[in-house]
PLY file of the C-alpha trace (Angstrom):
ply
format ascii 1.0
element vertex 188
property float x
property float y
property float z
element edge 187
property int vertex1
property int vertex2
end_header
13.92 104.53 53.00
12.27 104.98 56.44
9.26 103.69 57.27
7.31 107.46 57.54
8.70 107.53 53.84
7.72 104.89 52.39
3.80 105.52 54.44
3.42 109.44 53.19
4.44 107.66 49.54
1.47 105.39 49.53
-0.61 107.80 51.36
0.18 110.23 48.60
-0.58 107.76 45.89
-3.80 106.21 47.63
-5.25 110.18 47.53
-4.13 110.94 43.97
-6.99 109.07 42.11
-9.34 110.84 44.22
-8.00 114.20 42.92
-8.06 113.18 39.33
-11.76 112.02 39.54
-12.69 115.34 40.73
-11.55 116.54 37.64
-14.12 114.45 35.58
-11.74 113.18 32.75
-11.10 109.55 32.15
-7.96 107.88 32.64
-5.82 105.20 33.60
-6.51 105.71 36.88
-10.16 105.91 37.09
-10.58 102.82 38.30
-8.68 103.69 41.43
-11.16 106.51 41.99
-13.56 104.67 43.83
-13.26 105.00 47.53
-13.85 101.34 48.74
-10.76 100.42 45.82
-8.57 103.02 47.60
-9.23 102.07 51.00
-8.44 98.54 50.13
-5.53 99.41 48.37
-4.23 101.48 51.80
-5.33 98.25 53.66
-3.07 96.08 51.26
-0.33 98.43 51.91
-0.21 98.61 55.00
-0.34 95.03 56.05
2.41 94.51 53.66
4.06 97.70 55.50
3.25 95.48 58.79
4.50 92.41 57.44
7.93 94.13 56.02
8.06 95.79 59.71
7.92 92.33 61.41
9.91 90.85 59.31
7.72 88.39 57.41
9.70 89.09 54.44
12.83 88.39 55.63
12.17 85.18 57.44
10.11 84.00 53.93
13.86 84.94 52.46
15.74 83.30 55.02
13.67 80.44 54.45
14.27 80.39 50.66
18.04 80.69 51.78
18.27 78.18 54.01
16.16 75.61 51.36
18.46 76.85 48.81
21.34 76.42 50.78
20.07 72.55 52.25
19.82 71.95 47.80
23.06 72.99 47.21
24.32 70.77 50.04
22.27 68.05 48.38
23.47 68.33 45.11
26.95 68.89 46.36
26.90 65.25 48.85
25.21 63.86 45.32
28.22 64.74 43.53
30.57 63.50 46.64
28.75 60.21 46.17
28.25 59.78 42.41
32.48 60.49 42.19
33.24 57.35 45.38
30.73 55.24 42.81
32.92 56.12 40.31
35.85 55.48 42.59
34.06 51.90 43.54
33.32 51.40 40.04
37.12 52.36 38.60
38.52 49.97 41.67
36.20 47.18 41.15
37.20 47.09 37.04
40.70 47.22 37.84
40.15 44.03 40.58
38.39 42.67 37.53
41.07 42.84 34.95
43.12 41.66 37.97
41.51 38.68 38.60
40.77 38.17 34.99
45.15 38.32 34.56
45.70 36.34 37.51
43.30 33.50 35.98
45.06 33.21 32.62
47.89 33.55 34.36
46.75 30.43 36.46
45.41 28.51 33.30
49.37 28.99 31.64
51.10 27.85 34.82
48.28 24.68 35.16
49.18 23.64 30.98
52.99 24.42 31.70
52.80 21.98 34.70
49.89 19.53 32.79
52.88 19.66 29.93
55.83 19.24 32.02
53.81 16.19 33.92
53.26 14.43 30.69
56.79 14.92 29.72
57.73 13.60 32.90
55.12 10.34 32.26
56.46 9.99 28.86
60.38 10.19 30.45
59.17 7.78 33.29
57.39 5.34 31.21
60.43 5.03 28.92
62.90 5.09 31.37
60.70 1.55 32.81
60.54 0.37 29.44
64.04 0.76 29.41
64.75 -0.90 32.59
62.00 -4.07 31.82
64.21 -4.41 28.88
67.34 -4.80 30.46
65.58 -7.13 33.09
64.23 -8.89 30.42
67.28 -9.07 28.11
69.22 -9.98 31.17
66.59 -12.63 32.29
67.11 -14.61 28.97
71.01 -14.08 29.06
70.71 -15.88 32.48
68.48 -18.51 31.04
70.76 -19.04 28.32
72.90 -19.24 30.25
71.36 -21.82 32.38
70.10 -23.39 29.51
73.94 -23.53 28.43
74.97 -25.23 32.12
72.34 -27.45 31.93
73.07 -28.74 28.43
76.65 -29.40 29.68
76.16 -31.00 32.73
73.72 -33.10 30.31
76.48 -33.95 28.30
79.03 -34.34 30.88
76.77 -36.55 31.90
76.32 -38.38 28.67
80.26 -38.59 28.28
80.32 -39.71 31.73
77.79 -42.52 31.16
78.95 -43.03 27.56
82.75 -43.39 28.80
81.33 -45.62 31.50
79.72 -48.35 28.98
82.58 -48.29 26.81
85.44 -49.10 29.27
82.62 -51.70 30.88
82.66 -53.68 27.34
86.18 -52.81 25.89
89.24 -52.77 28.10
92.32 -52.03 25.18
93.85 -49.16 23.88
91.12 -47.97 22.19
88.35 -47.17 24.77
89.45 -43.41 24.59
88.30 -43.07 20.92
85.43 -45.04 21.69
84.84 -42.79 24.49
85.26 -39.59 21.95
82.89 -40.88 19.59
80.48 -41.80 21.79
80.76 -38.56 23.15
80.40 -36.80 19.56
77.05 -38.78 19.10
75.57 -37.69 22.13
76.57 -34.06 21.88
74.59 -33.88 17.85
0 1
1 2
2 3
3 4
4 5
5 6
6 7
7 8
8 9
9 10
10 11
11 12
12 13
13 14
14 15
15 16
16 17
17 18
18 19
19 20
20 21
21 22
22 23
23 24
24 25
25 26
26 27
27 28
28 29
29 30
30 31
31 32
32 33
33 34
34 35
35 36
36 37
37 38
38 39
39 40
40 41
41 42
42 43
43 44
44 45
45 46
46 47
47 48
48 49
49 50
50 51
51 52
52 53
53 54
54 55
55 56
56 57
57 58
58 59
59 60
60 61
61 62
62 63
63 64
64 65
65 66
66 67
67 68
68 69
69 70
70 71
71 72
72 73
73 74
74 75
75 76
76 77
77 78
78 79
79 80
80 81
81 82
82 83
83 84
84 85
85 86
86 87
87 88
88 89
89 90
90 91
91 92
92 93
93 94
94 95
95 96
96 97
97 98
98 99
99 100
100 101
101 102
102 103
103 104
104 105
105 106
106 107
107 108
108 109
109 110
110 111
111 112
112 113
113 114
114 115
115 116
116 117
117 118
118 119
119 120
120 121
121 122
122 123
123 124
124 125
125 126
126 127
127 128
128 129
129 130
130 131
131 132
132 133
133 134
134 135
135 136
136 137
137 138
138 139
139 140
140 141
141 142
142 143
143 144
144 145
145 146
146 147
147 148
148 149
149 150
150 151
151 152
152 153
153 154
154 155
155 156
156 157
157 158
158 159
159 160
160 161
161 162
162 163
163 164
164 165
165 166
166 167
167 168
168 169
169 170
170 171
171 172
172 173
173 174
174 175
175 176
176 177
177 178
178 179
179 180
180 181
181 182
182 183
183 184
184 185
185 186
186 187
């Protein structure tokens, strides 16, 4: 519609109460049969006709656009951002249940090793007792030994001395059983 269109319309319907009053019957549109109502009516009309022919209307509706538009990219860099917190969220679990596998995996290694340390201990500790054993068994071999020596160098020595005294007092034949004897008494 052009704009002479759309005034002769409102023209047309600004006069048409006026033309039913003159009639004298009442009805829907006796109110508008007043003249101050229809000349504020044409006044409402046309600044709307003004406003509509600036363009009032469409820069209120590019307005509304444009805030419509700036929600939409709202909602739309809220959803961006609520899926990456997801994403964070998801990534930071999955380092958790990481971590959480690489500890028990730690605390099994540490009881293997705390294990295989004390079997190691136990395996050292005998393999000392072991060796104090031998150093102790071979310790008293060598003082029995000694022990042996040293009781036979005793008797030697007794023989010696006992052999000694006998030839000193007897000088026949029979200083070797004398000897012998002698020898038998020191020796028990």
């Amino acid at each position: 519609m052009t704009f002479r269109s759309v005034t002769f319309a409102l023209t047309a319907i600004a006069f048409a109460p006026a033309a039913l009053a003159a009639e004298g019957g009442d009805t829907l549109l006796t109110p508008f049969t007043d003249a101050v109502t229809n000349l504020v009516m044409v006044g409402v009309l046309i600044f709307f006709a003004i406003l509509w022919r600036v363009g009032a209307f469409k820069m209120v509706l590019g307005n509304l656009d444009n805030r419509a538009e700036g929600i939409r990219k709202e909602l739309e860099e809220a959803a961006s951002l609520r899926e990456q917190a997801a994403e964070a969220l998801a990534l930071a679990e999955r380092r958790q249940q990481d971590a959480d596998k690489e500890a028990e995996a730690i605390i099994e290694q540490a009881k293997r090793d705390a294990k295989q340390m004390l079997e190691d201990a136990k395996k050292d500790l005998t393999d000392k007792i072991a060796r104090r054993e031998a150093q102790a068994v071979a310790r008293i071999a060598r003082a029995e030994a000694e022990a042996a020596n040293e009781v036979r160098r005793a008797a030697a020595d007794a023989a010696t001395e006992a052999a000694r005294r006998v030839m000193a007092d007897q000088t026949g034949v029979d200083q070797f059983e004398a000897a012998a004897r002698e020898i038998e008494k020191a020796l028990s």
